[in-house]
C-alpha positions in Angstrom: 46.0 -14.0 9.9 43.8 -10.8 10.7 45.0 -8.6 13.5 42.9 -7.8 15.9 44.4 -5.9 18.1 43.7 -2.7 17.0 39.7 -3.9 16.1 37.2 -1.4 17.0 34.3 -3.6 18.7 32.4 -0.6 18.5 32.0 -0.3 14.4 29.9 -2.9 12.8 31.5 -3.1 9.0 28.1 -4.5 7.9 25.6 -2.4 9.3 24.1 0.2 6.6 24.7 3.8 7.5 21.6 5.5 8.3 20.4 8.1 6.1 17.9 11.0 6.6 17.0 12.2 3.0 14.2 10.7 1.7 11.9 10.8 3.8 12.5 14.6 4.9 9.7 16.4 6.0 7.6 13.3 7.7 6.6 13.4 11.2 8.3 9.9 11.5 12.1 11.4 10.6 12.0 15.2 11.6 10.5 14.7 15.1 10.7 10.8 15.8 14.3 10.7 13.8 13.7 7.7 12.1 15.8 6.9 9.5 15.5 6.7 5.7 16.1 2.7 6.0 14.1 1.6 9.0 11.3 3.6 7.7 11.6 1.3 4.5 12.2 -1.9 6.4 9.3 -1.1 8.8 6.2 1.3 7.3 7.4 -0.6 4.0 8.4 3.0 2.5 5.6 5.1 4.2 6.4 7.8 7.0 2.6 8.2 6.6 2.3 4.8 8.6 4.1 5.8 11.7 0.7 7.3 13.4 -0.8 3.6 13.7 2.1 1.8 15.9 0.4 1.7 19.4 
């Protein structure tokens, strides 16, 4: 039996940690500080798309 007691509610042990490497130099990380894996998961992989979200 787990013991959670001493859980921390605040860490998710299944959420990805965010990165900021790729995609250095766009204007969708270094001044909207998006991160290497929701600019995959929402310009598909391209910083370049961020100036079209209205």
């Amino acid at each position: 039996m787990r013991d959670y007691e001493n859980y921390d509610e605040d860490y998710d042990y299944f959420e990805e940690e965010k990165t900021y490497e790729n995609y250095n130099g766009s204007y969708a990380q270094d001044v909207e500080g998006w991160s290497d894996q929701d600019i995959d998961d929402v310009f598909d992989g391209d910083p370049d798309a961020y100036w079209n979200i209205d």
